[in-house]
KOLGU-4560 file (N, C-alpha, C; in nm, 3 decimals, padded with zeros to 5 digits):
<recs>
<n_xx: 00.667 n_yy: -01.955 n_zz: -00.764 ca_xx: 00.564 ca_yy: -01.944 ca_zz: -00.662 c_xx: 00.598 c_yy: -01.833 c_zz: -00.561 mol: A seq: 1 type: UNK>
<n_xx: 00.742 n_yy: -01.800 n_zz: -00.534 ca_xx: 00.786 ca_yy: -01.708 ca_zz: -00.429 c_xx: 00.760 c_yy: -01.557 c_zz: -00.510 mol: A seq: 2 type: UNK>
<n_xx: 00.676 n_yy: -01.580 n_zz: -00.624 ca_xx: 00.692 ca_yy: -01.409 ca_zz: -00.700 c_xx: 00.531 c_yy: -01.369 c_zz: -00.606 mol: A seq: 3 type: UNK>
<n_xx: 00.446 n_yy: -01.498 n_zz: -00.655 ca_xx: 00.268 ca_yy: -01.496 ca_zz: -00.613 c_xx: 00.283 c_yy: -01.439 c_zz: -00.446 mol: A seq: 4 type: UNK>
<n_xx: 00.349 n_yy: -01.523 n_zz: -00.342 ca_xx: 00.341 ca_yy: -01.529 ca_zz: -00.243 c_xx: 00.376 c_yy: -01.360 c_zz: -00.199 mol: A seq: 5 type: UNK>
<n_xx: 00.500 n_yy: -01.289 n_zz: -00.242 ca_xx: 00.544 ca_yy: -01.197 ca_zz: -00.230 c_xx: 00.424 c_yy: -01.069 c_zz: -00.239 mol: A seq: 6 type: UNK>
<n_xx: 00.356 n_yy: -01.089 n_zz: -00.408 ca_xx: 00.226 ca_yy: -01.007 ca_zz: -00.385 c_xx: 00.121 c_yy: -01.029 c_zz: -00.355 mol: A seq: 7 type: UNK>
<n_xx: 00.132 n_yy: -01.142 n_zz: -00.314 ca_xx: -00.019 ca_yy: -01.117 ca_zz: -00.222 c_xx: 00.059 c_yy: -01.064 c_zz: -00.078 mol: A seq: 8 type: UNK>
<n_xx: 00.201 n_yy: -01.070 n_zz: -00.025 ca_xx: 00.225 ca_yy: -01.003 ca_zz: 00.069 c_xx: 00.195 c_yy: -00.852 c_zz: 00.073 mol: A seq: 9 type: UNK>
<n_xx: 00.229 n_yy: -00.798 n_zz: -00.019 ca_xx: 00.251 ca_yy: -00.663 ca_zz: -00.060 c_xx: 00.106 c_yy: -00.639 c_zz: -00.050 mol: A seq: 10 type: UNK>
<n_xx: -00.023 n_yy: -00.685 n_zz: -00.128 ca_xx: -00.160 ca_yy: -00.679 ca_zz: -00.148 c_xx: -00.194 c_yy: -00.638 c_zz: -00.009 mol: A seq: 11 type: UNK>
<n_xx: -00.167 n_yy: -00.743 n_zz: 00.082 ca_xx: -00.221 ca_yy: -00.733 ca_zz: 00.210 c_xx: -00.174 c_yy: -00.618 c_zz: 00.291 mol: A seq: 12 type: UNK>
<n_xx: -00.075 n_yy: -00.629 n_zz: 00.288 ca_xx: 00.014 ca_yy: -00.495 ca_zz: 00.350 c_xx: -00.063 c_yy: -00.328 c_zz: 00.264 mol: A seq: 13 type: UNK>
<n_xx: -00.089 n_yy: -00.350 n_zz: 00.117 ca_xx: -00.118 ca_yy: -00.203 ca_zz: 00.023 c_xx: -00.282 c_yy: -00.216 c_zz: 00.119 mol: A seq: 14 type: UNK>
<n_xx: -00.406 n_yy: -00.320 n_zz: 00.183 ca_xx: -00.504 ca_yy: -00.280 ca_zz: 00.182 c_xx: -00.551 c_yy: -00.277 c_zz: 00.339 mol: A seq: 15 type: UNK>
<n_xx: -00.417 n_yy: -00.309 n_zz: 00.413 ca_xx: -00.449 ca_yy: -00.236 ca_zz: 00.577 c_xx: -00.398 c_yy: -00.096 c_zz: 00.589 mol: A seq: 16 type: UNK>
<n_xx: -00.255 n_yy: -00.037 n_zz: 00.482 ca_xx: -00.254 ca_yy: 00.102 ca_zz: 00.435 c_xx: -00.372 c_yy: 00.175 c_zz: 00.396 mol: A seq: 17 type: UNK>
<n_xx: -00.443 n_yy: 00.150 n_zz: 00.324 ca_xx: -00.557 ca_yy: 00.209 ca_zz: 00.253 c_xx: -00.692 c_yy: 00.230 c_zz: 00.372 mol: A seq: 18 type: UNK>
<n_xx: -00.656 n_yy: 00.099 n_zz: 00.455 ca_xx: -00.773 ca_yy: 00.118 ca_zz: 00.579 c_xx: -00.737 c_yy: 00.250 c_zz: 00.657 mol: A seq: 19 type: UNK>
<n_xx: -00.593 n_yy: 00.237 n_zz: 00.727 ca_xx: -00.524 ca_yy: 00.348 ca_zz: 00.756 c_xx: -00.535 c_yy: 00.464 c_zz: 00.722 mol: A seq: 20 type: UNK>
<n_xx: -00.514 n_yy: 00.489 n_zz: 00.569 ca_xx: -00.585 ca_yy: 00.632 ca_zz: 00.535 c_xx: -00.700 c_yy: 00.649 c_zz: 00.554 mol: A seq: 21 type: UNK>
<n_xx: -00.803 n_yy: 00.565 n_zz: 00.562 ca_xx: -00.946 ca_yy: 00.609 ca_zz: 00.539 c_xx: -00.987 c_yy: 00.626 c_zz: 00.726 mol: A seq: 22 type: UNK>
<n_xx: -00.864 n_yy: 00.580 n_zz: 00.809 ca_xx: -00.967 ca_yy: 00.596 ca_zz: 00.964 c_xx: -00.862 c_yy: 00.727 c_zz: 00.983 mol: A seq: 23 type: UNK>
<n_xx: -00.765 n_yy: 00.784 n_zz: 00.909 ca_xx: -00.717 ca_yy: 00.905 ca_zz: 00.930 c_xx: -00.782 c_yy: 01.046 c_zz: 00.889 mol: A seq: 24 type: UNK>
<n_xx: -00.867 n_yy: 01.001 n_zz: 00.753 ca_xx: -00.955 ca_yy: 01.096 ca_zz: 00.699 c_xx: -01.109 c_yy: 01.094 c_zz: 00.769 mol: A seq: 25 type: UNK>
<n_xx: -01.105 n_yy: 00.985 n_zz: 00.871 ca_xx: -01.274 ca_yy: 01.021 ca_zz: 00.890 c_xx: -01.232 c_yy: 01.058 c_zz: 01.034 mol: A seq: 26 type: UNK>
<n_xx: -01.122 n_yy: 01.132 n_zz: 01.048 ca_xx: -01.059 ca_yy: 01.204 ca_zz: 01.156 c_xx: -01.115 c_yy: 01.357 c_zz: 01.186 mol: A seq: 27 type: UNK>
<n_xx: -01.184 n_yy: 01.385 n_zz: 01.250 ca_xx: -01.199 ca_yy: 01.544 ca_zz: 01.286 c_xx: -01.108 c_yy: 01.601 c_zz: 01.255 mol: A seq: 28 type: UNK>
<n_xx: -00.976 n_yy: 01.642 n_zz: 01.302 ca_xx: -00.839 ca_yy: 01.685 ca_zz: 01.274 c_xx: -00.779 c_yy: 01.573 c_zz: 01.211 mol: A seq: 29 type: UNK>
<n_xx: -00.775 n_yy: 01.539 n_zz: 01.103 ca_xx: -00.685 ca_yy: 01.462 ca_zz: 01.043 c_xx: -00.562 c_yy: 01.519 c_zz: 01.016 mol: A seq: 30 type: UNK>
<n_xx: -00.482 n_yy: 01.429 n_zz: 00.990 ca_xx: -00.278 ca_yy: 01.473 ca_zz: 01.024 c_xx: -00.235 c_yy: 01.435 c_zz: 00.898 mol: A seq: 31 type: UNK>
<n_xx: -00.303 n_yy: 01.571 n_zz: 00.812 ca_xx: -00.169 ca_yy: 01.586 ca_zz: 00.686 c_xx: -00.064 c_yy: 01.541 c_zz: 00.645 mol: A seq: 32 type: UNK>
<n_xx: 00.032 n_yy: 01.526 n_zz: 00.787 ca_xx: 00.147 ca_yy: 01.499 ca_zz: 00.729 c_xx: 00.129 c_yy: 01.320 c_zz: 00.723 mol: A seq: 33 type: UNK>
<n_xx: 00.085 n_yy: 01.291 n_zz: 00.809 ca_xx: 00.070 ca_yy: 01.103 ca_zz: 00.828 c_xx: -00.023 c_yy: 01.068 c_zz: 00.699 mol: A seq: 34 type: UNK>
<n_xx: -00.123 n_yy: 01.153 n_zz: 00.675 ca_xx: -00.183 ca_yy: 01.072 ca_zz: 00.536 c_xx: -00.077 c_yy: 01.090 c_zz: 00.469 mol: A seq: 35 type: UNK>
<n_xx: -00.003 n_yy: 01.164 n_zz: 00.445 ca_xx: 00.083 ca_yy: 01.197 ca_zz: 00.277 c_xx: 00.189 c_yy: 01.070 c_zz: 00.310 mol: A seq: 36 type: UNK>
<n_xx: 00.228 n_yy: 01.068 n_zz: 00.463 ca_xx: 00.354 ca_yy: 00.939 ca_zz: 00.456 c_xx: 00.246 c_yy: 00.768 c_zz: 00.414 mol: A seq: 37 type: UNK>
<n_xx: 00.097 n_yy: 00.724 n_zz: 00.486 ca_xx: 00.035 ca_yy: 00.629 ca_zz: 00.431 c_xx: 00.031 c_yy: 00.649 c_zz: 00.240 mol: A seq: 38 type: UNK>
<n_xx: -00.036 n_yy: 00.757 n_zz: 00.199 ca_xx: 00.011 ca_yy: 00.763 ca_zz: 00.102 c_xx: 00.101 c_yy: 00.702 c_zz: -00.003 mol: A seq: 39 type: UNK>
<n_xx: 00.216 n_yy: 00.761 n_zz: 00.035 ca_xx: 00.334 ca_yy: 00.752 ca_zz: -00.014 c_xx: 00.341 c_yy: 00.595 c_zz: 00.008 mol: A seq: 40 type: UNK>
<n_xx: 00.389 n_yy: 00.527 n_zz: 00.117 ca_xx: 00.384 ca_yy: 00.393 ca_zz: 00.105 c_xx: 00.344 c_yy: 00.332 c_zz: 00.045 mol: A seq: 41 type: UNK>
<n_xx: 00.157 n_yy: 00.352 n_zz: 00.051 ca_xx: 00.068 ca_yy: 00.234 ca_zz: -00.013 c_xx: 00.105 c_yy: 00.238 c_zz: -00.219 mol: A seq: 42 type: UNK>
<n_xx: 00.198 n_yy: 00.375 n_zz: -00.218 ca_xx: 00.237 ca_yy: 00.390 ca_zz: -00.379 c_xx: 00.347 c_yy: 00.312 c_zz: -00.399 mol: A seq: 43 type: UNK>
<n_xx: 00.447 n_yy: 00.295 n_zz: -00.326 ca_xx: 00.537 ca_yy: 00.238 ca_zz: -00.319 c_xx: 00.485 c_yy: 00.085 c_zz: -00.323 mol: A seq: 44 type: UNK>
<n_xx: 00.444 n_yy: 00.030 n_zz: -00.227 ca_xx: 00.398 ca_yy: -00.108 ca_zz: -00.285 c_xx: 00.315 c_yy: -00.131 c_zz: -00.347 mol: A seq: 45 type: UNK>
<n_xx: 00.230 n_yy: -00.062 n_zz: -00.501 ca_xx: 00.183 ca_yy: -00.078 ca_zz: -00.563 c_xx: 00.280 c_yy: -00.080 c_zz: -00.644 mol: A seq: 46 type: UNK>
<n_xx: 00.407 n_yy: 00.014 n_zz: -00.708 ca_xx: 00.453 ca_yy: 00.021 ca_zz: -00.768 c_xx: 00.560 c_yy: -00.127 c_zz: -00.774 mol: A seq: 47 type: UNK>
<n_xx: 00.584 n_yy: -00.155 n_zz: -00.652 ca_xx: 00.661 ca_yy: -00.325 ca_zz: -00.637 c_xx: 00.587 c_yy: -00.432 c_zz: -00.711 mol: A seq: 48 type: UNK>
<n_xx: 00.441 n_yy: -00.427 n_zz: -00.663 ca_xx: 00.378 ca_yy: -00.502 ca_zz: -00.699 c_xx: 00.336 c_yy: -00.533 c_zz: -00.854 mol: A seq: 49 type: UNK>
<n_xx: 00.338 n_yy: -00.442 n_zz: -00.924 ca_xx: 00.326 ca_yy: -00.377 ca_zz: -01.046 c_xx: 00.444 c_yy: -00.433 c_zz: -01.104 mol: A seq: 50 type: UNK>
<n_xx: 00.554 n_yy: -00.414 n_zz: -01.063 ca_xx: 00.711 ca_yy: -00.453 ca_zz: -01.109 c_xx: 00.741 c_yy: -00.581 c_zz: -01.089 mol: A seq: 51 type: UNK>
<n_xx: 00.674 n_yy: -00.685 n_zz: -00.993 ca_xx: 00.657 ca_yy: -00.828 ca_zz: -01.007 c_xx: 00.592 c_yy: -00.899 c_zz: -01.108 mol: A seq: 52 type: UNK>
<n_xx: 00.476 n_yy: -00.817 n_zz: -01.096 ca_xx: 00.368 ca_yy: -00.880 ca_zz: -01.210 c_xx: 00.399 c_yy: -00.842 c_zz: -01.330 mol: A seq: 53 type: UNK>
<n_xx: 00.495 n_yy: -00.762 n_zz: -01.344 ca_xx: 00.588 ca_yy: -00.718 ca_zz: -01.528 c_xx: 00.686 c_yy: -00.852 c_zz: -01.549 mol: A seq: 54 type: UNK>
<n_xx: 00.773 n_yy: -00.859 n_zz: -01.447 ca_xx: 00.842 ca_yy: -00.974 ca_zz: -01.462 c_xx: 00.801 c_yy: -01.108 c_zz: -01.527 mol: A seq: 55 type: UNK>
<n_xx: 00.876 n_yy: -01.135 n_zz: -01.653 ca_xx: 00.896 ca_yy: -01.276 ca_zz: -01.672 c_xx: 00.906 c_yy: -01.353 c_zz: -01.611 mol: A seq: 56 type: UNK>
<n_xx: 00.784 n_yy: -01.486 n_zz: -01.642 ca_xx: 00.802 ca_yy: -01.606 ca_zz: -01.519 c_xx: 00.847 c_yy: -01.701 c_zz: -01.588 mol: A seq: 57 type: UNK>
</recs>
């Protein structure tokens, strides 16, 4: 049960990232470098998440 709980942590955390990018892009001057670091993150816990849900239960 602590694998489920973990991604739906990660879930929640990958889709206030994704909000994040999208109020950075509907930015007049949006900041290049801060999307590429949201980015990067929200890949990173997809890729965790991805690597839980491979795991044998």
């Amino acid at each position: 049960m602590a694998v489920e709980a973990r991604i739906r942590e990660l879930g929640s955390r990958h889709q206030t990232l994704e909000q994040a990018i999208q109020d950075e892009q509907r930015r007049p001057a949006a900041d290049d470098l801060r999307l590429k670091e949201l980015k990067r993150q929200k890949l990173k816990l997809k890729e965790e998440m991805e690597s839980l849900r491979a795991r044998p239960h």
